[in-house]
C-alpha positions in Angstrom: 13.9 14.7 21.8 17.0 15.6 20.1 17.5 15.4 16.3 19.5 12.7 15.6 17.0 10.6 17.9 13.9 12.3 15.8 16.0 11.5 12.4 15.3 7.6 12.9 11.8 7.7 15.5 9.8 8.8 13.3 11.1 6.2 9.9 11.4 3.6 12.4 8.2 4.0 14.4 6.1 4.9 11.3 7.1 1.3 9.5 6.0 -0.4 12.4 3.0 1.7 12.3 2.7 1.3 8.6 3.2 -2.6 8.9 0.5 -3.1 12.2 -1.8 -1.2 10.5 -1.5 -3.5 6.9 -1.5 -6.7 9.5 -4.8 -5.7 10.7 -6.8 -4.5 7.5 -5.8 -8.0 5.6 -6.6 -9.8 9.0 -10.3 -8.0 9.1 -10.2 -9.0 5.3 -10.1 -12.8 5.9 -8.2 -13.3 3.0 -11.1 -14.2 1.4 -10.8 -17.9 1.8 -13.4 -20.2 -0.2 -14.3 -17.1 -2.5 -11.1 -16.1 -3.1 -10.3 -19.5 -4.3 -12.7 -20.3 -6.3 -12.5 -17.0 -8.6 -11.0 -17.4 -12.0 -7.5 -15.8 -12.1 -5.6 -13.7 -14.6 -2.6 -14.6 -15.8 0.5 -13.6 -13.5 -1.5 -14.0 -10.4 1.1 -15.4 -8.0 0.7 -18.3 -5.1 -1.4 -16.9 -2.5 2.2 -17.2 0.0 4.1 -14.4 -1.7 1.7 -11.9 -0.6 2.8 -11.9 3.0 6.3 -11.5 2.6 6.0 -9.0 -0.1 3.5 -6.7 1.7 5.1 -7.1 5.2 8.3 -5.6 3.4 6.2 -2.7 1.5 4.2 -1.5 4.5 8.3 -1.4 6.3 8.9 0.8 3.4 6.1 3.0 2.6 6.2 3.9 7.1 10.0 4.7 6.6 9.5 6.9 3.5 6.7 8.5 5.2 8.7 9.1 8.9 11.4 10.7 6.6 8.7 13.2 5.1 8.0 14.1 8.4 11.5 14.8 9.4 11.8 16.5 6.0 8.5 18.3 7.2 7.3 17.5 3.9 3.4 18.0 4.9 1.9 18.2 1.2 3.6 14.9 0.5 2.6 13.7 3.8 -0.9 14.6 3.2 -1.1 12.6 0.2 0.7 9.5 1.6 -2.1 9.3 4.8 -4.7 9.7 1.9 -3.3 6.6 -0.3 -2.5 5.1 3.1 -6.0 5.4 3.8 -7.4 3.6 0.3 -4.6 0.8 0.8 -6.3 -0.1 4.1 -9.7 -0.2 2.8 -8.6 -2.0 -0.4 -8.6 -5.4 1.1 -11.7 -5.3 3.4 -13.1 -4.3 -0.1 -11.8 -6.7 -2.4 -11.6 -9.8 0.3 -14.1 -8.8 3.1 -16.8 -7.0 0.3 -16.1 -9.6 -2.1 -16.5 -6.7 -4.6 -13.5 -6.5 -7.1 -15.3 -4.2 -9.6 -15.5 -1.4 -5.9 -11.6 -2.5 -5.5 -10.5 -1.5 -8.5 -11.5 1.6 -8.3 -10.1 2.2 -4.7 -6.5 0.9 -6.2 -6.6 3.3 -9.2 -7.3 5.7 -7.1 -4.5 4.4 -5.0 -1.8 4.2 -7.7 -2.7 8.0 -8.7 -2.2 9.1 -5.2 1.3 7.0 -4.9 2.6 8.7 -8.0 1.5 12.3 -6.4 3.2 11.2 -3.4 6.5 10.4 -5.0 6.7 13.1 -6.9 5.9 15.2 -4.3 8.4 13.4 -2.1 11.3 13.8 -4.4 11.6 17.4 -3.7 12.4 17.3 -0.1 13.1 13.6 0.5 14.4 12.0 -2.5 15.1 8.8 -0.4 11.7 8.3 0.4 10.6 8.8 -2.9 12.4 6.3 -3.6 11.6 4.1 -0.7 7.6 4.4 -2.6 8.5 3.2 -5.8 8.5 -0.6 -5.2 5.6 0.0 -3.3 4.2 1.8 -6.5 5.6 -0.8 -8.9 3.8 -3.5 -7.3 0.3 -1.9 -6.7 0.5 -1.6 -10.7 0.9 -4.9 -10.7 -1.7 -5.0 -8.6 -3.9 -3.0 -10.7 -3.7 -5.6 -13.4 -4.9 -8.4 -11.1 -7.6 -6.4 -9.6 -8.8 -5.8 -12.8 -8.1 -9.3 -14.2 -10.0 -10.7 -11.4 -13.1 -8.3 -12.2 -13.4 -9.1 -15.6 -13.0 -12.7 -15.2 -15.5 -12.8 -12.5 -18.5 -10.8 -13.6 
């Protein structure tokens, strides 16, 4: 495979990864349905329809930046991308599937610690992927608040 085709195969082909792979762990999830709605929210906690749109166009992100850190061959900040990868799959069969917020939160600070190693690590080699993470790592903050806005609240 020639360079220029390996320049956009592996950004391209690890965002579809990235976004098949999210599909499938908030499918397993369920969403959480009855539970989910019945939990008392914190404030900011947006309509339950914004979540698809905005995740679909993270998990597009977070494979591109991580397809250019393998083009980069940028393996410590790939390393650390598969591992936050890994807690961003298992956050919503947690929180949704588990019904165990107080488990989630700790799996998305965990997360959020991981994306900021990431990035960092990222801006050395690929500064466009780090900055391809930092919406991603803006809205897992946010995130962060709910998560722990909805453990409190439902004790």
């Amino acid at each position: 495979m020639s360079a220029t085709i390996r320049s956009w195969a592996w950004p391209l082909g690890l965002a579809l990864l990235c976004l098949v792979a999210g599909g499938i762990s908030g499918a397993v999830s369920g969403g959480g349905g009855e539970w989910y709605r019945g939990l008392a929210k914190p404030p900011g906690t947006p309509p339950s329809w914004v979540f698809g749109p905005v995740w679909s166009t993270l998990y597009l992100m977070m494979g591109a930046a991580a397809g250019l850190l393998v083009v980069k061959k940028s393996w410590c900040a790939v390393r650390l991308f598969a591992v936050q990868f890994a807690l961003n799959l298992a956050w919503s069969p947690m929180f949704f599937g588990l019904q165990q917020p107080a488990l989630a939160l700790g799996v998305i600070l965990a997360m959020g610690l991981l994306i900021g190693l990431t990035v960092r690590a990222a801006r050395v080699d690929s500064p466009a992927a780090a900055r391809l993470l930092l919406p991603y790592w803006a809205w897992v903050t946010y995130a962060t608040w709910l998560n722990a806005g909805f453990a409190f609240l439902n004790r």
